[in-house]
N, C-alpha and C positions, 0 to 999 in steps of 0.2 A: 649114406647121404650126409652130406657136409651141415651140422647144426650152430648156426648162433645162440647164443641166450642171450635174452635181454631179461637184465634182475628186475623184476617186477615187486620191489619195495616203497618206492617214491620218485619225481619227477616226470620228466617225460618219458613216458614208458613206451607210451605208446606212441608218440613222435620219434622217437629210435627203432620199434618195430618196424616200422613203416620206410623211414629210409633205408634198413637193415634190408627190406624187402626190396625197392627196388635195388637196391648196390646188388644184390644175389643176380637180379635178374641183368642189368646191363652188364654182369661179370657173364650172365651163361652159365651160370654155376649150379649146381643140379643140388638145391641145398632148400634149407628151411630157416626161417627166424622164428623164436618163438620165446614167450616171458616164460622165464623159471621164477620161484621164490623158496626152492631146498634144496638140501645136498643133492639128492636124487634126481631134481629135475637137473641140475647142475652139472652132474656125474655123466651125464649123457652129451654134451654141449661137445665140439669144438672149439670153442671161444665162448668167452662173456663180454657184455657190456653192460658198465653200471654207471648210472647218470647222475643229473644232478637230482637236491635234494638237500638233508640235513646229516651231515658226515657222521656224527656222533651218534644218529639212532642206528644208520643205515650201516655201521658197522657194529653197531651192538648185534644187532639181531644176523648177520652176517657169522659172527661169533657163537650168540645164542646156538643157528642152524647147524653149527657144521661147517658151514660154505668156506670157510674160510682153506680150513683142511682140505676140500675136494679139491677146491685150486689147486693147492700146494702139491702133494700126492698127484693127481695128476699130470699137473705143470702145464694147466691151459690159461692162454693168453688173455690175457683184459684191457680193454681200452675204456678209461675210465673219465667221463666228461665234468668239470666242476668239481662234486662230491668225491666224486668217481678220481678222480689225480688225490686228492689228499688220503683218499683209502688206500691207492697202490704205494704212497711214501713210506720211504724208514723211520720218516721225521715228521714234527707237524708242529706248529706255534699252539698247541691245546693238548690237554691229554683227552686222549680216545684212542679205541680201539681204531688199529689200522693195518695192511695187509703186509706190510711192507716187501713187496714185491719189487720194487724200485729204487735203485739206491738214490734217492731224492728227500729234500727239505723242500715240505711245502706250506707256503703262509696263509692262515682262512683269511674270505673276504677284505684279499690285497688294494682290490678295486672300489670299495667302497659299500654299503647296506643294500638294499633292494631298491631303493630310489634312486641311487649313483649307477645305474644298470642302464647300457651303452650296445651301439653297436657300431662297429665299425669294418673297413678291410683292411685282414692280412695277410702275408704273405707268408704261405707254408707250401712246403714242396718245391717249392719255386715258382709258382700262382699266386695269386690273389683271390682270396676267399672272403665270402663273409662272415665277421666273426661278430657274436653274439655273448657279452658279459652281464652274468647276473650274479651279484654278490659273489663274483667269481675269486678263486685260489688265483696265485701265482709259487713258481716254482723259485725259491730262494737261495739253492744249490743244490749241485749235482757232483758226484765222483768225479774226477776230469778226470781221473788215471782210468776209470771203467770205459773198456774200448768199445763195451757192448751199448754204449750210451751216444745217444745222436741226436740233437737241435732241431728240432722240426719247424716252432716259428718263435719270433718274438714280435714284441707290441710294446713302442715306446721303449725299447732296451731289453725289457721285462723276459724272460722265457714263459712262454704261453703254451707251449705244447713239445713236448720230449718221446722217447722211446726208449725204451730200454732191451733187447733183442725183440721178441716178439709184445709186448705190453706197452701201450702208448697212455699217456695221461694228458689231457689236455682243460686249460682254463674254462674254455668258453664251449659255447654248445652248438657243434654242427648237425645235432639231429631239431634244432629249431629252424631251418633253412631248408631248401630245396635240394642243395646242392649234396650229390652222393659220393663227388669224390673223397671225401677222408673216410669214410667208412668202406670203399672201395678200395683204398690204402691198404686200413686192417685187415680186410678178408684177406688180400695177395698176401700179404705179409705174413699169415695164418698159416696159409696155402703153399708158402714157398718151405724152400728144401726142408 
């Protein structure tokens, strides 16, 4: 059985479970969502998803667990929303602990505090989505010579949402919205060769 994990340390946890679940289901996909918070629940996953939150605890204790390693060593994907983008970079405007999964520069709270928090639509995939910023990262640069690196959306100019082969990090939060297609994205992208 095909397993997502959603890290169950902070944010919306449970509003990415829950989209998590139907994306399985209008994929058909004979699969399970379910929150991890250790290596071992970790160890077992297909894929993770780590959301937003406060970057600096959520990779301490990421570190503290282990989890960091199980990624690694295993080499399972992560789509990583808000907190979640600044933990997959190599880089970050703060020192903290980070996965560096992503060869990415990413800036905290590009968009502004908790009261500068927006929503708007963008265009990712080549749709229009709703996008949802809450003291959200922006992505500051990226390798251009890494071919495994691909533009998913921008906002205002901004890069908002990237990929790196299988690991996406993105600003803003598509498990605060109805809508399943970008987490419908990740699982194919998971799922493929």
């Amino acid at each position: 059985m095909f397993i997502v994990g959603i890290l169950n340390l902070q944010g919306a946890v449970s509003e990415h479970l829950d989209i998590t679940k139907k994306a399985l289901i209008n994929l058909g996909i004979d699969g399970e969502a379910r929150t991890v918070r250790y290596a071992d629940d970790v160890s077992e996953c297909d894929c993770l998803i780590i959301s937003g939150g406060e970057s600096t605890v959520i990779g301490k204790i990421l570190f503290e667990r282990g989890i960091d390693k199980v990624i690694k060593e295993n080499n399972i994907p992560v789509f990583g929303t808000c907190a979640g983008m600044i933990l997959l970079s190599s880089k970050t405007d703060y020192d903290q602990p980070i996965l560096s999964l992503m060869d990415i520069e990413v800036g905290r709270n590009a968009f502004g505090r908790q009261k500068d928090s927006f929503e708007d639509t963008i265009n990712i995939l080549g749709e229009d989505y709703p996008g949802v910023f809450i003291r959200a990262p922006v992505l500051r640069s990226y390798n251009e010579n890494n071919k495994n690196i691909k533009v998913l959306a921008k906002y205002d100019s901004q890069i908002v949402a990237i990929q790196e082969g299988k690991n996406i990090a993105m600003s803003f939060h598509p498990e605060l919205t109805d809508d399943t297609r970008i987490h419908e994205y990740f699982i194919k992208l998971v799922l493929s060769d």
